[in-house]
SETIGU-525583 format. One line per field, with one value per residue (C-alpha): residue number from 1; residue in three letters; x, y, z. Coordinates in steps of 0.001 Angstrom, whole numbers. Each point is the difference from the previous one (the first is absolute). Layout:
<pts>
i NUM/...
aa ALA/...
X X/...
Y Y/...
Z Z/...
</pts>
This chain:
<pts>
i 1/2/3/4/5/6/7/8/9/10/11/12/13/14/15/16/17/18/19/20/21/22/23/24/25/26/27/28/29/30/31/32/33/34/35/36/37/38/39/40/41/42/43/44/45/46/47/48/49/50/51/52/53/54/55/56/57/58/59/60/61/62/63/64/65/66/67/68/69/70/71/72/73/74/75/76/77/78/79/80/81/82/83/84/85/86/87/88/89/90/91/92/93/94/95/96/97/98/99/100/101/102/103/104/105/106/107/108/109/110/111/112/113/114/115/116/117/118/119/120/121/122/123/124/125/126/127/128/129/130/131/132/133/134/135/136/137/138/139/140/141/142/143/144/145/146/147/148/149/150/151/152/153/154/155/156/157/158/159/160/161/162/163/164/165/166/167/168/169/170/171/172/173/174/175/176/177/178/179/180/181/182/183/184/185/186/187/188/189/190/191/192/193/194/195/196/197/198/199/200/201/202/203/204/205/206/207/208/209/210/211/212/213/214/215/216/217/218/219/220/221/222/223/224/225/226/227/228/229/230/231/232
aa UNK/UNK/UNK/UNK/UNK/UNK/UNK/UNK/UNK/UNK/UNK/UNK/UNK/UNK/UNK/UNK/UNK/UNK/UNK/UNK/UNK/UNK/UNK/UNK/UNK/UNK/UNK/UNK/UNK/UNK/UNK/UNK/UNK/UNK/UNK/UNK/UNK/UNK/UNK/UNK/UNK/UNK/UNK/UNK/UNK/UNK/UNK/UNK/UNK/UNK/UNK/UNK/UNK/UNK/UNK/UNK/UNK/UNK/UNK/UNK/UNK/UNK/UNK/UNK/UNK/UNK/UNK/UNK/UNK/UNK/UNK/UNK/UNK/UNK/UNK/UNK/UNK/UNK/UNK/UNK/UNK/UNK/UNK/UNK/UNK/UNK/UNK/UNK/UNK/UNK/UNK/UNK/UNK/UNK/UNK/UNK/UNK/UNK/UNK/UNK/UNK/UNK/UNK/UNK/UNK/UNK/UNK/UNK/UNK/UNK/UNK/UNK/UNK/UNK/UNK/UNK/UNK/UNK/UNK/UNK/UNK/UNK/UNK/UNK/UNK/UNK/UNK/UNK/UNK/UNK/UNK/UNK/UNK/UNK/UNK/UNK/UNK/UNK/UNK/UNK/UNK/UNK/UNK/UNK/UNK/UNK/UNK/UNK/UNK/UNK/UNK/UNK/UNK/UNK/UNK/UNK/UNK/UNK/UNK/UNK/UNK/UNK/UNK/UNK/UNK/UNK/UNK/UNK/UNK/UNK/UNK/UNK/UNK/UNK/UNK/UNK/UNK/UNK/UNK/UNK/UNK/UNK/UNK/UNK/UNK/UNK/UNK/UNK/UNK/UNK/UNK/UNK/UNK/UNK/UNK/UNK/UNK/UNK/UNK/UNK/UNK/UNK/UNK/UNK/UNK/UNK/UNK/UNK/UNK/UNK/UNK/UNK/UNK/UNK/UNK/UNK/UNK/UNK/UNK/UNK/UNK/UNK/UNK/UNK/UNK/UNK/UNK/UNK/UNK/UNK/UNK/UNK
X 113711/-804/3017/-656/-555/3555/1586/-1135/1237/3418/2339/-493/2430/-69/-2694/964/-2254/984/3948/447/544/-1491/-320/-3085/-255/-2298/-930/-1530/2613/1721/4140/1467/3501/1907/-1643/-246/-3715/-2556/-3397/-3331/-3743/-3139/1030/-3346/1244/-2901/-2333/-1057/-1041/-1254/-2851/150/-1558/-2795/-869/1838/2800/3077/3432/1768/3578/-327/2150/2614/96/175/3011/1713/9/851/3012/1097/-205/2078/2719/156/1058/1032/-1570/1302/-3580/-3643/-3253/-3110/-2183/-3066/-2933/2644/-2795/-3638/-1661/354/918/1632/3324/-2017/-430/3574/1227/3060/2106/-1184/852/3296/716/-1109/2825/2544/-909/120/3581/3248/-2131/-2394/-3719/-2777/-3289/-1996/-4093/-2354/-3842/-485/2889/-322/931/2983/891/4096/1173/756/3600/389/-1034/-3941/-788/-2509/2130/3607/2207/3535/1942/-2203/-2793/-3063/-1192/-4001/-2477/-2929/1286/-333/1390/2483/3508/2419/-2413/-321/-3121/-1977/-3571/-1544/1459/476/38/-640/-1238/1325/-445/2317/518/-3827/-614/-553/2768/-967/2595/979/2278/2114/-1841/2059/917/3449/-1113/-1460/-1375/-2758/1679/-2141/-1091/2583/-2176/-942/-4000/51/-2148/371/-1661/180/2411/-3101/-1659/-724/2112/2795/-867/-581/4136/1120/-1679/-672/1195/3639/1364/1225/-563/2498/-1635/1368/63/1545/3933/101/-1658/-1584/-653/-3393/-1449/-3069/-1934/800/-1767/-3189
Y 181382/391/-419/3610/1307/-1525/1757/3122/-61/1440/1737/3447/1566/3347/2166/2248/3507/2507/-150/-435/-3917/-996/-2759/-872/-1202/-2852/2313/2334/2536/1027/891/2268/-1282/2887/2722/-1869/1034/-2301/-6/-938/1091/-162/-795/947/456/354/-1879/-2140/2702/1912/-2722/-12/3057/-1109/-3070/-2673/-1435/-1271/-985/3149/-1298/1434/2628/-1424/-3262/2569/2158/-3545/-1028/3050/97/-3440/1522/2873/-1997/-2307/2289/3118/2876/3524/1379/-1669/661/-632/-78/1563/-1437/-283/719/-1595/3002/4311/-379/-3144/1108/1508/-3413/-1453/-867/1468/-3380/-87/4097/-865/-2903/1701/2740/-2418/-1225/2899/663/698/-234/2281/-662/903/-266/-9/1153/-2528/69/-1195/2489/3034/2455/-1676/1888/1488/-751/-4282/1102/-818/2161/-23/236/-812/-1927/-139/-393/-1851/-35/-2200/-937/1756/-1339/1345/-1910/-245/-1717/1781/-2341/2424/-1294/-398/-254/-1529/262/-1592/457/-2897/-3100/-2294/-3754/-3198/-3395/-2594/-3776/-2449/-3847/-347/3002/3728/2314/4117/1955/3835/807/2944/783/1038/459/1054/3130/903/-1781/-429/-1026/-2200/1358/-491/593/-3218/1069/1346/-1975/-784/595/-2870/1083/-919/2826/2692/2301/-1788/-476/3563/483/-3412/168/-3503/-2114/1013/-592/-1668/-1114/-291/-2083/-87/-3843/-1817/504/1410/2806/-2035/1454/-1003/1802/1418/-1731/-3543/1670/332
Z 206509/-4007/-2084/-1367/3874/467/-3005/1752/3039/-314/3185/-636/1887/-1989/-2048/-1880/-813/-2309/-416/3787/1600/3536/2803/-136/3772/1289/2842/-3004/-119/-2859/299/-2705/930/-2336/2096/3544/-443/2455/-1597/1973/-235/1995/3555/1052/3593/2661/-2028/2649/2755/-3316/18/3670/38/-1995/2583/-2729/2819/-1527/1734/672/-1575/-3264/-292/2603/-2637/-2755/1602/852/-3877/-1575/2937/-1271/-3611/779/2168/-3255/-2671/2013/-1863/-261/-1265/1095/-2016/1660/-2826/1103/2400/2599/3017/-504/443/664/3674/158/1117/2976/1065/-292/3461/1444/-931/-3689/-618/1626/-2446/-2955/1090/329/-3320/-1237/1573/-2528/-2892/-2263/581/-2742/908/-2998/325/-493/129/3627/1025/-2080/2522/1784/2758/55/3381/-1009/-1639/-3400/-2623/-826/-3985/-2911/-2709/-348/-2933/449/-3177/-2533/2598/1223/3637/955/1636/-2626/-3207/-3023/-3093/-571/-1425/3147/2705/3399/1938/2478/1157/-2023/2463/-2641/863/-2628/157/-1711/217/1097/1279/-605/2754/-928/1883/212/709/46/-3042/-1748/-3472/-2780/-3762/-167/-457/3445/3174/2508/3562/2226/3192/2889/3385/1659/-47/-3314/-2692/-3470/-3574/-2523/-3045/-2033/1045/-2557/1704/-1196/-3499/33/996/-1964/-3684/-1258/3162/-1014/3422/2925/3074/2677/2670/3054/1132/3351/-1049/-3233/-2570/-3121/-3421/-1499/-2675/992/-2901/1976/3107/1053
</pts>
């Protein structure tokens, strides 16, 4: 690992956007611990029979892996309000496709809490009968939460599935990442299928002027800070 690589990698336990503090959580949530709000975005449950039913076969276990992670999530910091933010189902009639089992633990997630489902562009017309309350954007005191990032001041957004790649030991490590500024955030992707888009990407330049931020990759036991300049 470079000296400079080394200086970068720092525990980063919190990130802060806007005014408001959160957990940034190596599963790639995000915990606002003053509001007990749970944060995740593109589950992209039912991605795997979505290709199925284009003849691309992929193990079946996606969304039950997906469900079991964001379960462990939830039974760690015991939220009194979930966000899904946006791209929660792969496609328009994924939820069609959720088995029995998988509806039944996405109710029991669901139970004693508040549930937001936010729109995203692979779910646009989310159907009402999942619980949980079904919206576009959402604004909690200083923070906006939508699904397509915008730039705006006190923003979080998903859509883009940010990951980085940064060198290390001699050996180049990619992994999926939070992007952010201060200012406002990109959250990675959280479903076990779901891709990623590099942070060097013009998309993100387009959100983060001048390589001004972060990113929060996700590694084996920890989140490290590495400024997005050092990635590639």
């Amino acid at each position: 690992m470079t000296e400079h690589l080394a200086l970068s990698l720092t525990s980063a336990r919190t990130l802060d956007v806007s005014t408001a503090t959160f957990v940034a959580d190596l599963s790639g949530a995000l915990f606002w611990e003053e509001q007990r709000l749970l944060v995740v975005s593109d589950l992209h449950l039912e991605k795997g029979s979505s290709f199925a039913t284009r003849g691309v076969l992929l193990p079946p276990y996606d969304t039950i892996a997906t469900l079991g992670r964001l379960a462990a999530v939830i039974s760690r910091h015991n939220p009194r309000t979930v966000i899904a933010l946006g791209d929660s189902f792969h496609d328009r009639t994924a939820h069609e496709r959720l088995l029995p089992d998988d509806r039944n633990a996405v109710a029991s997630l669901q139970s004693g809490r508040d549930w937001i489902w936010v729109s995203g562009n692979h779910d646009p017309m989310l159907p009402r009968d999942l619980g949980g309350t079904v919206v576009d954007e959402v604004t909690i005191g200083p923070i906006t939460f939508r699904h397509e990032p915008t730039g705006a001041s006190g923003e979080i957004a998903g859509h883009l599935h940010p990951k980085a790649r940064v060198s290390a030991r001699g050996r180049s490590m990619e992994r999926r990442c939070f992007a952010s500024d201060g200012m406002r955030a990109v959250m990675p992707a959280f479903g076990a299928y779901a891709g990623g888009l590099s942070i060097r990407d013009a998309a993100f330049a387009r959100i983060f002027p001048k390589n001004g931020f972060v990113a929060h990759l996700l590694g084996d036991r920890r989140v490290h800070a590495i400024a997005a300049s050092r990635c590639y």
